[in-house]
KOLROVEX-337688 format. One record per residue: x, y, z of N, C-alpha, C in turn. Coordinates in steps of 0.02 Angstrom, whole numbers, padded with zeros to 5 digits, always signed. Layout:
<recs>
XYZXYZXYZ...
</recs>
This chain:
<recs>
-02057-07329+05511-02081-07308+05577-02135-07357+05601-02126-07380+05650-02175-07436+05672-02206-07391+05743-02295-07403+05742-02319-07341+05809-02334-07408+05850-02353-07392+05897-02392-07430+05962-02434-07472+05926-02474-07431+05893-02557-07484+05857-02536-07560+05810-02480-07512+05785-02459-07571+05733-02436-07639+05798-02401-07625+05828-02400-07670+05885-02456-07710+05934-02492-07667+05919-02556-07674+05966-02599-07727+05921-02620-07699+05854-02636-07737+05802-02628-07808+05806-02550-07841+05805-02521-07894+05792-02537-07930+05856-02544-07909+05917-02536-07939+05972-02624-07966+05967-02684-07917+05931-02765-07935+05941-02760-07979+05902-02723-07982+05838-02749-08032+05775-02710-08121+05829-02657-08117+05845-02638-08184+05900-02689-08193+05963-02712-08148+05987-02766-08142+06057-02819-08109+06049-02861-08129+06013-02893-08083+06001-02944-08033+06059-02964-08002+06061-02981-07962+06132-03073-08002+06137-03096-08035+06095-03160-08055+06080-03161-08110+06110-03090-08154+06133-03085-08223+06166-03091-08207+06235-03059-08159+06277-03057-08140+06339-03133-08123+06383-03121-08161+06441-03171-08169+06478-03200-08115+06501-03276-08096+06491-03330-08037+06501-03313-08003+06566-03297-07947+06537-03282-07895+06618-03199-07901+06625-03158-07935+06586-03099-07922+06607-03053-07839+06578-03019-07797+06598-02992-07755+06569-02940-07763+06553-02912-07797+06492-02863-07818+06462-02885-07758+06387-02817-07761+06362-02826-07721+06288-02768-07647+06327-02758-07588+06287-02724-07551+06289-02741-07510+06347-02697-07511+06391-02685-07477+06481-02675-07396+06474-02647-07393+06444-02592-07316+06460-02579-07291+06419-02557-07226+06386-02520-07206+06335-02569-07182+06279-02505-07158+06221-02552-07148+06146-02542-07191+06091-02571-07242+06069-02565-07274+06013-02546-07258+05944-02540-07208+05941-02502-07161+05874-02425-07155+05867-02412-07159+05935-02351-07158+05977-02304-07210+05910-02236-07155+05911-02194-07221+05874-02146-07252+05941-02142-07318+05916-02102-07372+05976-02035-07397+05947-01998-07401+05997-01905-07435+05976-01915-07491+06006-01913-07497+06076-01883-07524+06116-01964-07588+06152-01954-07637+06170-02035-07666+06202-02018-07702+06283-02033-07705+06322-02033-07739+06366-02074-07779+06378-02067-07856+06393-02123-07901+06414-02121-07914+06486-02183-07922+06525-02179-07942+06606-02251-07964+06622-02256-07991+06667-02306-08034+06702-02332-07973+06722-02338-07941+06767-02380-07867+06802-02314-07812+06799-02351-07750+06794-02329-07693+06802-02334-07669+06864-02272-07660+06908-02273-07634+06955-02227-07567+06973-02225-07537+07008-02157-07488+07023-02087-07499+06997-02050-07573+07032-02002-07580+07004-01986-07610+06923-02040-07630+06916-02036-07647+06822-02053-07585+06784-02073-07539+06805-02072-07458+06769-02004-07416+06775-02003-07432+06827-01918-07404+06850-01849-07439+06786-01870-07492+06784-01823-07538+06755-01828-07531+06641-01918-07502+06657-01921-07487+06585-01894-07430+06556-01924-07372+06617-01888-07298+06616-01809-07292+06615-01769-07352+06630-01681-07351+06644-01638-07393+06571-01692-07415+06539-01673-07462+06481-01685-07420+06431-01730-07369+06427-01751-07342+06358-01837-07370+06339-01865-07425+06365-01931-07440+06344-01969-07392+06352-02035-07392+06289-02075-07360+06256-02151-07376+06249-02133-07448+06270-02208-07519+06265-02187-07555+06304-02237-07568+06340-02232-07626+06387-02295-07678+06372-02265-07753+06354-02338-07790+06362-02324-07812+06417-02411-07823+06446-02401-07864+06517-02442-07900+06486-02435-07936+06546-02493-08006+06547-02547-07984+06595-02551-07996+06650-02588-07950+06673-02606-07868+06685-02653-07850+06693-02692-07782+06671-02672-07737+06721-02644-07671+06730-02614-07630+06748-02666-07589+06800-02712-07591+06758-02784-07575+06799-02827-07615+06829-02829-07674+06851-02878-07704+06882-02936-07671+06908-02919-07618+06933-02974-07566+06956-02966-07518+06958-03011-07456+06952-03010-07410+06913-02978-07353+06962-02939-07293+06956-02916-07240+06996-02973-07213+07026-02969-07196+07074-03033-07152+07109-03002-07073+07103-02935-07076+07114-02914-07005+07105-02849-07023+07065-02806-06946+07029-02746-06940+07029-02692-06915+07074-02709-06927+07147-02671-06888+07170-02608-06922+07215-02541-06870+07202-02477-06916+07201-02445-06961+07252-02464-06948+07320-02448-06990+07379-02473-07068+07374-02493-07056+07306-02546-07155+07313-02487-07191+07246-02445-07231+07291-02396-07263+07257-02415-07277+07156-02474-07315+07181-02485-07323+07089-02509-07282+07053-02520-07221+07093-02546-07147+07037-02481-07126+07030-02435-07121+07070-02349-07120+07054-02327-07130+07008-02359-07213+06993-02319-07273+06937-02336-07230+06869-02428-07225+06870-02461-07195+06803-02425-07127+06803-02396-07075+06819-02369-07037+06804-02326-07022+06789-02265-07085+06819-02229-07099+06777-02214-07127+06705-02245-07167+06712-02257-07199+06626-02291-07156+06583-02326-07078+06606-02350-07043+06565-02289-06981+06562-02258-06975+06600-02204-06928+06583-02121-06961+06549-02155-07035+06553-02113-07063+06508-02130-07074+06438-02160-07070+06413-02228-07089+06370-02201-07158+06329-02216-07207+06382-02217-07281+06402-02289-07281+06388-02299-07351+06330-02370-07358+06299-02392-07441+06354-02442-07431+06370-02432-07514+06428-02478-07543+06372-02493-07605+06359-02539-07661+06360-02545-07719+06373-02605-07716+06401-02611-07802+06444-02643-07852+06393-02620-07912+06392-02662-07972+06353-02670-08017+06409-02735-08019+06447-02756-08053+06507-02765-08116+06462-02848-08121+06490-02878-08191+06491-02873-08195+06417-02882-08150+06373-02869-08198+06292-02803-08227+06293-02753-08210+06306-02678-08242+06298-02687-08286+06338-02710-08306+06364-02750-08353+06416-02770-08434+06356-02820-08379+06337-02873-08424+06304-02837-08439+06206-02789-08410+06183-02776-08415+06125-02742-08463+06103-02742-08463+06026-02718-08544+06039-02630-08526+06023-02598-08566+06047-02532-08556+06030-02518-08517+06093-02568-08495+06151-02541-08445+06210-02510-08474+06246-02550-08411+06318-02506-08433+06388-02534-08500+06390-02590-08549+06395-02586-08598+06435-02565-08656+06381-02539-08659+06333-02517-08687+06265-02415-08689+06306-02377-08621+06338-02323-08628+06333-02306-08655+06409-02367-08640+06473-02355-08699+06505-02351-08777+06512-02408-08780+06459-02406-08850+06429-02342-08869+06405-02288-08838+06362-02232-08835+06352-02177-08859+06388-02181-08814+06460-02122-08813+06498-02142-08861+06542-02209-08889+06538-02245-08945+06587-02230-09021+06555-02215-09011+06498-02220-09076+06476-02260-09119+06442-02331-09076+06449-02381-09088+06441-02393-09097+06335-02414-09139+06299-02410-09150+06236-02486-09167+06227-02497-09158+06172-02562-09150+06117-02635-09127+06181-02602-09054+06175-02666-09047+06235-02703-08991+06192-02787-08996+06239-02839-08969+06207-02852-08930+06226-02907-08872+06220-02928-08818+06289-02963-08847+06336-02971-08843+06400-02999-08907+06452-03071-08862+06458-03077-08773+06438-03125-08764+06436-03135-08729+06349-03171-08768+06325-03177-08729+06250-03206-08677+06241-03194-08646+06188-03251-08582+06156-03287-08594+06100-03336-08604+06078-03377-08618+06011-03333-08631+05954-03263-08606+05931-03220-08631+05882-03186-08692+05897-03203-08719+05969-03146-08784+05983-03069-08760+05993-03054-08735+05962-02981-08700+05965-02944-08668+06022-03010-08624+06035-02990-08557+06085-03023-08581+06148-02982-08572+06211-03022-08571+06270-02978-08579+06317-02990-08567+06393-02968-08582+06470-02935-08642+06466-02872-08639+06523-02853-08711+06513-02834-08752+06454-02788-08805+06476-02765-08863+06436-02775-08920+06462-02791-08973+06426-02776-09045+06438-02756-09095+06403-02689-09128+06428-02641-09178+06369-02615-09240+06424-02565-09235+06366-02552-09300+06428-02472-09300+06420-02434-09336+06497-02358-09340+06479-02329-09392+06417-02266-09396+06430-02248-09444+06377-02258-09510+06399-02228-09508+06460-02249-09570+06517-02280-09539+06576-02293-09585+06612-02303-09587+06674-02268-09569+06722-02284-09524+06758-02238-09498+06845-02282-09526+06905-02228-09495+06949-02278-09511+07016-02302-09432+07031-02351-09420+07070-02364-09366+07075-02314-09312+07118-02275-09352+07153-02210-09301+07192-02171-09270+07157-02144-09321+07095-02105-09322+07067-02122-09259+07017-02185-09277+06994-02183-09207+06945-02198-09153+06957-02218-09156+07037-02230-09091+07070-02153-09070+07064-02105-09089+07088-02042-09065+07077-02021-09043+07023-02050-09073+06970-02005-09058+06886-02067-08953+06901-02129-08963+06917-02159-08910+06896-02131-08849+06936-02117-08879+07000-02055-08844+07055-02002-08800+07012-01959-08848+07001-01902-08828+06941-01927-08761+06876-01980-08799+06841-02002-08747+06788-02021-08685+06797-02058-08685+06862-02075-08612+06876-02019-08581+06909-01966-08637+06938-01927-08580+07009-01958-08557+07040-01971-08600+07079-02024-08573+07145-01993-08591+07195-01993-08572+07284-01960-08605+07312-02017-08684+07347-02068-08691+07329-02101-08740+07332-02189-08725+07306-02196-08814+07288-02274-08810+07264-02309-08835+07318-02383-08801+07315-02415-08851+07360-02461-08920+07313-02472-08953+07359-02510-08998+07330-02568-09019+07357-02620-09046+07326-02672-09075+07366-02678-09122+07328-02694-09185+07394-02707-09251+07354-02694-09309+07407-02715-09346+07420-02731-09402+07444-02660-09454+07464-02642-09424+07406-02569-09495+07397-02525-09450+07333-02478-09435+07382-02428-09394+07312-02385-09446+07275-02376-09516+07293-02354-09565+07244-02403-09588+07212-02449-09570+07173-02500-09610+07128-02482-09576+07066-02468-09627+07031-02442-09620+06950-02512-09560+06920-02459-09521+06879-02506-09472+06846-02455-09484+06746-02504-09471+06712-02500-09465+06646-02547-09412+06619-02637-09420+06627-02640-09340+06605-02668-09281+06650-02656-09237+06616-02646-09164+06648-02695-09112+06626-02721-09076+06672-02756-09022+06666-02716-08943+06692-02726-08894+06662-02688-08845+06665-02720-08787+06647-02717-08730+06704-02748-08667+06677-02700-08640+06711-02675-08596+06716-02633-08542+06705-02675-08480+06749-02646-08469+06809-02670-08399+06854-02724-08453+06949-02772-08400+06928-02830-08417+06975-02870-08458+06962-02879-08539+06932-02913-08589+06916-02958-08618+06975-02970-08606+07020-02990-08657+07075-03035-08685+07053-03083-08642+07033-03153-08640+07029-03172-08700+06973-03125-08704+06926-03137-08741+06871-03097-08830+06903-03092-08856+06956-03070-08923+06953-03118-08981+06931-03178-08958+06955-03231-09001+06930-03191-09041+06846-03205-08979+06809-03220-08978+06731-03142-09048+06728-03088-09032+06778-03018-09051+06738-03015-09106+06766-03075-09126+06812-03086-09197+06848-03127-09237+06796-03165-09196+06762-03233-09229+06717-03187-09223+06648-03151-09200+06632-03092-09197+06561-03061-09275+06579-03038-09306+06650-03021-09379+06643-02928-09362+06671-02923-09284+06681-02854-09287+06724-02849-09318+06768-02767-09336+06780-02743-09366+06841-02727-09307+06910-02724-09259+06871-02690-09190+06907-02726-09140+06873-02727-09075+06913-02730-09022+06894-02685-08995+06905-02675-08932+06869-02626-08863+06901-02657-08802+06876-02637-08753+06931-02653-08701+06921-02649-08675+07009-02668-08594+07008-02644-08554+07053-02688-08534+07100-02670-08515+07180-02720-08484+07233-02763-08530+07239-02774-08572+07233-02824-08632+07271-02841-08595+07346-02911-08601+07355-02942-08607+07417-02956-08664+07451-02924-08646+07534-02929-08699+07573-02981-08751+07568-03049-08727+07568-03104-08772+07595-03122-08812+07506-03087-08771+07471-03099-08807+07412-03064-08868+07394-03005-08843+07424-02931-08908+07441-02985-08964+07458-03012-08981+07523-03062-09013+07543-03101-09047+07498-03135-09008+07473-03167-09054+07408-03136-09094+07343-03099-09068+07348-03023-09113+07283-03026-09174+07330-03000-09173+07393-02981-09228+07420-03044-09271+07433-03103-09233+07445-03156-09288+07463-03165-09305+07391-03165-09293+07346-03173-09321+07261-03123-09334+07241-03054-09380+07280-03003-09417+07265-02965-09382+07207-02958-09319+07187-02930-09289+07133-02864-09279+07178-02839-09240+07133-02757-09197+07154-02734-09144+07107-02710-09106+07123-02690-09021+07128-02641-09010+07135-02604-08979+07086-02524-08931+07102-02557-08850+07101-02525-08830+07144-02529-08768+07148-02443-08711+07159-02423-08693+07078-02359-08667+07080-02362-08607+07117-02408-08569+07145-02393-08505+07139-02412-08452+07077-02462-08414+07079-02476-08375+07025-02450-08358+06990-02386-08354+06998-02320-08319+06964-02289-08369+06904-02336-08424+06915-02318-08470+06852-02294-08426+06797-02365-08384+06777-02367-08380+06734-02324-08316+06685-02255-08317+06729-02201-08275+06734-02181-08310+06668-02177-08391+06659-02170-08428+06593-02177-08391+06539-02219-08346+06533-02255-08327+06471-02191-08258+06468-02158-08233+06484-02135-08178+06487-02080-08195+06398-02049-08219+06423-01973-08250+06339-02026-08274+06290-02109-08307+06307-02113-08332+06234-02163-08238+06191-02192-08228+06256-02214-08170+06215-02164-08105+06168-02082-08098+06230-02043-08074+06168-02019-08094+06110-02023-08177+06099-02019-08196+06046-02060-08195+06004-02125-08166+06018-02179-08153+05990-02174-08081+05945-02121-08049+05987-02109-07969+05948-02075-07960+05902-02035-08019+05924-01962-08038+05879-01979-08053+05795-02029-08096+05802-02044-08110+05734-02103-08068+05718-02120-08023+05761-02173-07997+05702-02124-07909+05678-02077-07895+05743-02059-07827+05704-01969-07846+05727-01939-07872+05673-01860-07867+05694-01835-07834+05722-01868-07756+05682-01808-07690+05687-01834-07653+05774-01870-07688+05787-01872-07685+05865-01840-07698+05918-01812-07678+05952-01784-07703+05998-01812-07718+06077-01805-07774+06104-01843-07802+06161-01813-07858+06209-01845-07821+06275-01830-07869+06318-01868-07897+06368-01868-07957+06409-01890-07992+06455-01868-07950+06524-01938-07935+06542-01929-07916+06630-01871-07932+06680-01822-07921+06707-01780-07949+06753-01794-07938+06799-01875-07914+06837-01905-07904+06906-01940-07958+06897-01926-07991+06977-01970-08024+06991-02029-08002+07032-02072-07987+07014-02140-07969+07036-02182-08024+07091-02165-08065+07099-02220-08122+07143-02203-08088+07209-02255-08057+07239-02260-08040+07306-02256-08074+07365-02238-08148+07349-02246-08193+07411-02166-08221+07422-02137-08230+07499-02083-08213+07511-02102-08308+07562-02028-08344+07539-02075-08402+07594-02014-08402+07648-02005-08428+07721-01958-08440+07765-01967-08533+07775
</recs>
């Protein structure tokens, strides 16, 4: 019999909840941890239709990546779509947990398997944590050299997006290394300019900040937050090897709220 905790367990000792950034609510969402589990679902956010889809499969656990709660209920009462959701997953007794910013920050994580599908090789944390190991961001470098259009397209492709934006001066200027955080990075370009990248990536860039990349001759991909949808197949493979007799699957909702014409 394998419960929730035992699951829960395996997922802190890979992320640990001690790496994740102060004030985030990541760690166990919903449910009872005593709870025994069959079935797991992995997904980028929990929304209506990815509960619907857990409740129609048989799931029991859901990991997300992002946190189910971002902010806290003011009430339970049922006309408010996501007090809906929580009542459902409690009359399903669907166990949620989120691994935010530590799966973030761990090594072997989320910004380790964009590095992956990026291309990106022998990369470091671009922001460290006192072990060297653990932290925000990546920075490596390609095998060769691109132009910057060019690999805006390959990152196009990886995420399936219907387009990236970019900021930058000159989208043909050869790029080799790379900076990479995974979600809402803006704030951090400085650091991936002063790391010695050719590029950054990462998600939601602000306009007037765009501005400053360009007046400090840097450049910026910006996939779409939903990058980090990437992480969805390596974290079930993550279940795979720690409990066989489990059975699990990858989200088939797409969750990114942004629709382009």
């Amino acid at each position: 019999m394998i419960k929730a905790q035992d699951l829960i367990n395996k997922i802190e000792a890979f992320a640990p909840l001690s790496i994740a950034e102060k004030g985030d609510p990541t760690g166990l969402q919903l449910g009872n941890p005593d709870q025994e589990i069959h079935r797991v679902l992995t997904t980028l956010d929990v929304r209506p239709e990815t509960v619907a889809e857990a409740i129609a499969d048989g799931v029991d656990f859901i990991w997300a990546h992002h946190p189910v709660m971002f902010r806290p209920a003011k009430n339970l009462i049922l006309d408010n779509p996501q007090n809906q959701m929580y009542a459902a997953l409690l009359k399903h007794s669907i166990v949620v947990y989120a691994s935010h910013t530590n799966l973030d920050a761990a090594k072997g994580g989320l910004n380790d398997w964009l590095c992956q599908a990026f291309g990106v090789q022998n990369a470091e944390p671009l922001l460290p944590n006192e072990d060297g190991q653990t932290g925000l961001g990546r920075v490596g470098t390609l095998a060769q050299s691109i132009s910057l259009a060019d690999y805006a397209l390959q990152i196009k492709q990886a995420c399936q997006v219907k387009e990236v934006r970019i900021i930058a001066k000159d989208i043909q200027k050869p790029i080799k290394k790379v900076a990479i955080l995974g979600g809402d990075g803006g704030r951090w370009w400085p650091d991936a300019q002063k790391a010695g990248a050719d590029v950054y990536i990462t998600a939601d860039f602000y306009y007037h900040t765009g501005h400053d990349v360009l007046s400090n001759d840097f450049a910026v991909i910006d996939p779409d937050h939903h990058m980090e949808a990437i992480a969805n197949k390596p974290m079930a493979a993550k279940v795979v090897d720690w409990f066989p007799e489990i059975a699990v699957q990858v989200t088939q909702v797409n969750t990114d709220p942004y629709q382009y014409l």
